[in-house]
C-alpha positions in Angstrom: -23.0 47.6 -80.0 -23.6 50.1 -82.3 -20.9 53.2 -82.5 -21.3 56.4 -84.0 -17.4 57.9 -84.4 -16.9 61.3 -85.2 -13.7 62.2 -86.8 -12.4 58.6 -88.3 -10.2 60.5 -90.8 -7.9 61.6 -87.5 -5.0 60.3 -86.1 -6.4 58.5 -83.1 -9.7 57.7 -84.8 -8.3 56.1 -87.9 -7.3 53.5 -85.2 -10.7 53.8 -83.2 -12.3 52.9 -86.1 -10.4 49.7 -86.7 -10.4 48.4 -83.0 -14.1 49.1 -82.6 -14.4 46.8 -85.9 -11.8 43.8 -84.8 -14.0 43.9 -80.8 -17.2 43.3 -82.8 -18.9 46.8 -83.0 -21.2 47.9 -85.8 -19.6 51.4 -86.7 -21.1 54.2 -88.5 -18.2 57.0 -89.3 -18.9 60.6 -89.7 -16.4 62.7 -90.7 -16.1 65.8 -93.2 -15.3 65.7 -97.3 -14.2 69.2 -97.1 -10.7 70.4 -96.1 -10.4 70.7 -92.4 -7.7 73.1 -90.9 -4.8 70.2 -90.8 -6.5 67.9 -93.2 -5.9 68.8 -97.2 -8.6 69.0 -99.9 -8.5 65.6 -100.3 -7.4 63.6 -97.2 -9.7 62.7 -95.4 -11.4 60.7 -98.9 -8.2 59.1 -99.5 -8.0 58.0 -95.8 -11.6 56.3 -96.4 -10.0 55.0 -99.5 -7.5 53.2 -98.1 -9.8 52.0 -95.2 -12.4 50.5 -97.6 -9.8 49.0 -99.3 -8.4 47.3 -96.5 -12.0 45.5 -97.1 -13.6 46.8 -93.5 -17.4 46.7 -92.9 -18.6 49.9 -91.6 -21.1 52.7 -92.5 -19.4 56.5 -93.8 -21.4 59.8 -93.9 -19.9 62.8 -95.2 -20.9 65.9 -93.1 -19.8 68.9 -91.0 -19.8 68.4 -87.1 -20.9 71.9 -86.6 -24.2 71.2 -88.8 -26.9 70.7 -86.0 -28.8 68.9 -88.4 -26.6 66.4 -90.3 -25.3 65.5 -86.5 -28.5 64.6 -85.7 -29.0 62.7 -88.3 -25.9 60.8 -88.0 -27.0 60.1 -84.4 -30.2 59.2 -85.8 -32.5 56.4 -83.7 -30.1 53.4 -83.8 -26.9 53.7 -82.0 -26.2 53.0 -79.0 -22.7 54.9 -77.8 -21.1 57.9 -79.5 -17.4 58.1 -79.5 -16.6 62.0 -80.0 -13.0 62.6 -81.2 -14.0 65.3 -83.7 -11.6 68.2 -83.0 -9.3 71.4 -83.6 -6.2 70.4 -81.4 -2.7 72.2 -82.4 -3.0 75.2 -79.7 -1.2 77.7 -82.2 -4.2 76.9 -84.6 -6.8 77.2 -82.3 -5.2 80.6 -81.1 -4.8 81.6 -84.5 -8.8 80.9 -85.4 -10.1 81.3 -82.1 -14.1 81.2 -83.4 -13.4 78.3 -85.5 -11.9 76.2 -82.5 -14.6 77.2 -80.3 -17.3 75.4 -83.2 -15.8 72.7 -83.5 -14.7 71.5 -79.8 -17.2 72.8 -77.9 -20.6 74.3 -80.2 -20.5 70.7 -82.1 -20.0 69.4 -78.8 -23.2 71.0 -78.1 -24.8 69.3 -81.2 -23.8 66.0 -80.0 -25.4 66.2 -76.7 -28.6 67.5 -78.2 -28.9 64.6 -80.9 -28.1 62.0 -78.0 -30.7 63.4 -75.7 -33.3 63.2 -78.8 -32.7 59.7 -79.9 -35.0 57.0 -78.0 -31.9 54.9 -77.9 -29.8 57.6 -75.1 -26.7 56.4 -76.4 -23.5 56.9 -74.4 -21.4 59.3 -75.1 -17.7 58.9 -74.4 -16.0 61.9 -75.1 -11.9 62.9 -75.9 -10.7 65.6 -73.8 -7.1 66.5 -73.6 -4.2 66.6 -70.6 -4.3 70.1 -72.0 -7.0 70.8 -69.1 -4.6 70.6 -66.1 -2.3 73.2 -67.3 1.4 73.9 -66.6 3.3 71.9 -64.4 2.6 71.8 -60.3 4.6 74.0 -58.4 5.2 70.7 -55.8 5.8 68.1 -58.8 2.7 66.0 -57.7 1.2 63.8 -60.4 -1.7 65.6 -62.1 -5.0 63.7 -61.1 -8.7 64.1 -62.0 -9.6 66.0 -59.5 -7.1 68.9 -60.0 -8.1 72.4 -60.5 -8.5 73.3 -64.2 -7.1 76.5 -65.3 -8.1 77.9 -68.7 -4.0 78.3 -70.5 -5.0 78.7 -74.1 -8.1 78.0 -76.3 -8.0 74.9 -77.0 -7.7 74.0 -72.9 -11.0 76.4 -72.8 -13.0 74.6 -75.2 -12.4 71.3 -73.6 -12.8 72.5 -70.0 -16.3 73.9 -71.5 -17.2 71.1 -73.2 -16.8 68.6 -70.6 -18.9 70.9 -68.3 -22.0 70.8 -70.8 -21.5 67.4 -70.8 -21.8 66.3 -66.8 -24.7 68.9 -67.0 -26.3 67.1 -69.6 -27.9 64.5 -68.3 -26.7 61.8 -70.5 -24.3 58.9 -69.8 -21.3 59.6 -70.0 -17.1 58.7 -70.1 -14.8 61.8 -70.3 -11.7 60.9 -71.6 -8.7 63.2 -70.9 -5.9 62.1 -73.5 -2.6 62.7 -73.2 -0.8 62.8 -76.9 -0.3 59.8 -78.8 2.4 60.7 -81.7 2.4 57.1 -82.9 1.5 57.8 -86.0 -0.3 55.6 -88.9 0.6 55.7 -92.6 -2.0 58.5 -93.6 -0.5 60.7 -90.7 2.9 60.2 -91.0 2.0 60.7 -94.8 0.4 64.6 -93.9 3.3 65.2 -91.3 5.1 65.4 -94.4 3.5 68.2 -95.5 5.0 71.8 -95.8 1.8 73.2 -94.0 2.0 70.8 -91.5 5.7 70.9 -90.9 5.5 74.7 -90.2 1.7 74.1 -88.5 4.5 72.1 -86.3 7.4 74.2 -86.2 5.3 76.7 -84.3 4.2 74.5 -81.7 7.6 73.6 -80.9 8.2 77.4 -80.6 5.9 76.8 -77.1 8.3 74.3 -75.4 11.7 74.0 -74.5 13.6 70.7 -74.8 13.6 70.0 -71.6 10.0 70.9 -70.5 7.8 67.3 -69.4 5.8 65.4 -71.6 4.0 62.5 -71.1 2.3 60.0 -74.0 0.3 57.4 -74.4 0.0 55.2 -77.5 -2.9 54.6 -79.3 -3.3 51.2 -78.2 -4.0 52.6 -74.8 -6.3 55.1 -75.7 -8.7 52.7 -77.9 -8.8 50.1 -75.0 -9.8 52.7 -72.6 -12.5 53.4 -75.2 -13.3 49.8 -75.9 -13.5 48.9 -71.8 -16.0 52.2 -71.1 -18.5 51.1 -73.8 -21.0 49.4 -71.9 -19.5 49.4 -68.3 -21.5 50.6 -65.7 -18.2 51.8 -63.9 -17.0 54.3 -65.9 -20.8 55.9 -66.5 -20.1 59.6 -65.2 -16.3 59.3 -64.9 -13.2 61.3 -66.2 -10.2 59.6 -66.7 -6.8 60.4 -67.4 -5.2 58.4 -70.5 -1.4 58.5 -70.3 0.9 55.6 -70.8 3.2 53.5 -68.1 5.8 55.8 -66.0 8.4 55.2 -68.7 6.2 57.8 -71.1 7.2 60.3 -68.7 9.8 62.2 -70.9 10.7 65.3 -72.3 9.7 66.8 -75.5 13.4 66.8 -76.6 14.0 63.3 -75.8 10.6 62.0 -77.5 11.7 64.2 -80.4 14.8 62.6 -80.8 13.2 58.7 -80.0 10.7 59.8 -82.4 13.2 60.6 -85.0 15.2 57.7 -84.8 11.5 55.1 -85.2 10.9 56.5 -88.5 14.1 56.3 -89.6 15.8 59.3 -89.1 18.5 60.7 -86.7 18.7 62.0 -83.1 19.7 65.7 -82.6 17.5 67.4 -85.2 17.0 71.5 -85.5 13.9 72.1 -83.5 12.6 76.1 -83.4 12.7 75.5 -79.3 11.1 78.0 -77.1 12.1 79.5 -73.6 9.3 79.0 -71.8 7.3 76.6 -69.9 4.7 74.4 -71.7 1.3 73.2 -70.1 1.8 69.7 -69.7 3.7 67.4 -66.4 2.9 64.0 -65.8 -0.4 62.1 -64.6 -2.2 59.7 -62.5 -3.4 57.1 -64.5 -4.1 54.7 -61.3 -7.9 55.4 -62.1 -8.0 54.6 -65.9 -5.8 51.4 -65.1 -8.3 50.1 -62.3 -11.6 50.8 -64.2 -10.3 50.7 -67.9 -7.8 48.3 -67.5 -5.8 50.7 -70.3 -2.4 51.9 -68.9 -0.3 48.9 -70.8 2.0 50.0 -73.7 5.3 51.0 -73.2 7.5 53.8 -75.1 9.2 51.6 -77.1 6.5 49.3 -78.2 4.7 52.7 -78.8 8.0 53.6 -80.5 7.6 50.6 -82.5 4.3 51.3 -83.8 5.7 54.1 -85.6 8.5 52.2 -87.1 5.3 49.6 -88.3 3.5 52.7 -90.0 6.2 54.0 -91.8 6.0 50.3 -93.3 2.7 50.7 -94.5 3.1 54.2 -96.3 3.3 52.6 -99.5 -0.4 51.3 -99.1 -1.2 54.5 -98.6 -0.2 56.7 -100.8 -1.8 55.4 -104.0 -5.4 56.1 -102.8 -3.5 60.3 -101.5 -3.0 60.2 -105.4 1.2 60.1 -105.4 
């Protein structure tokens, strides 16, 4: 097939990109040259850099998802799925510049739809939503499942929520996506986590947990399979799906911390700017991702691993971010 993917340059696209590539996919990447909120004057070339270098075949265009026009023209007459991960996701960001968020999640969202419904091919779209949705945890414990109410917490829960309802009222075909968060990282993220903006960007979001509130992950791994598996299968046409790992990535933000620390070579017990109050995340039913998407495989240490592997391959990295 051919795959439009928006926002290649990102933590979980970076890894889209090349999974789409080893399955067999002709991709076209669209992405922005300009600084985006978490991404550096800079980056995001040096990300294609080291990408092109790595001697992939795909297509590139430079342009801004909330351009109308250059979206449409990315979409363009020839592809046959769209896989949407362009997005504003720390929720102290998209607090911070509410109107931003809202163009970028759900406006270029918008765009998207439009330039699918115009192209003679009616491409899929399979679209990344977040956990975020579902909200804080259940007052009866009960795994979170698709068909939960979905209460609007912050910003960037409300531009999802709004986005996905455009897109079952669209018309098109469609795979909605709700990710949980993958922090295995790859060498040009682990790279930018470095950052002294993105360390505080970081700091303030731990600010919104406590050690002890639930979090639940999913690696990467996970997430493209579920994205390879709804491509062209009829099954998951007009589903939502929750993508979280195995029960073992049911964990605690101060326990992953601490895992997380230790995988990229670090110590447990770090100073964290913990908060007092609950967060807006629990665990999740993944029983319908796993029967349709065949998805819910990677463990927390083999996910844990992965981010041991990246810090490995900083070095190839970091001639192309110019150090």
């Amino acid at each position: 097939m051919k795959v439009l993917l928006t926002g290649p340059c990102g933590r979980v696209g970076f890894s889209t990109l090349q999974r789409l590539l080893a399955a067999g996919h002709s991709v076209r990447c669209f992405d922005t040259r300009n600084d985006f909120p978490t991404h550096p004057p800079g980056y995001n070339e040096a990300v294609e850099s080291m990408l092109r270098a790595r001697g992939l075949d795909y297509e590139w265009t430079w342009g801004d998802i909330r351009n109308a026009d250059e979206v449409a023209a990315a979409v363009g007459d020839d592809v046959d799925a769209v896989i949407h991960h362009a997005a504003m996701t720390l929720p102290t960001h998209c607090e911070e510049e509410w109107e931003y968020c809202w163009d970028v999640n759900y406006f270029a969202t918008r765009h998207v739809l439009d330039a699918i419904k115009a192209s003679p091919r009616a491409p899929k779209l399979v679209y990344s939503s977040s956990i975020a949705v579902y909200g804080f945890p259940p007052a009866d414990g009960h795994l979170f499942t698709e068909t939960d109410p979905l209460p609007s917490t912050c910003t960037y829960a409300a531009t999802k929520i709004a986005s996905e309802l455009e897109i079952r009222r669209s018309g098109v075909r469609y795979t909605i996506m709700r990710m949980a968060s993958c922090p295995d990282g790859n060498a040009p993220s682990l790279v930018l986590s470095g950052s002294p903006w993105l360390a505080e960007r970081l700091d303030k979001e731990d600010h919104l947990k406590m050690p002890s509130s639930p979090a639940h992950f999913v690696s990467c791994i996970d997430v493209n399979t579920a994205y390879l598996n709804a491509l062209d299968n009829p099954a998951s046409d007009g589903g939502i799906f929750t993508i979280a790992g195995p029960a073992d990535c049911h964990t605690t933000f101060g326990a992953i911390k601490d895992e997380m620390a230790v995988a990229t070579g670090g110590e447990p017990g770090g100073e964290y700017n913990w908060g007092e109050n609950p967060y807006p995340q629990f665990y999740y039913d993944t029983s319908a991702a796993a029967r349709v998407l065949h998805c819910v495989n990677t463990s927390k240490a083999e996910l844990l691993d992965n981010m041991t592997a990246a810090v490995g391959e900083v070095g190839e990295f970091l001639p192309h971010w110019g150090a």
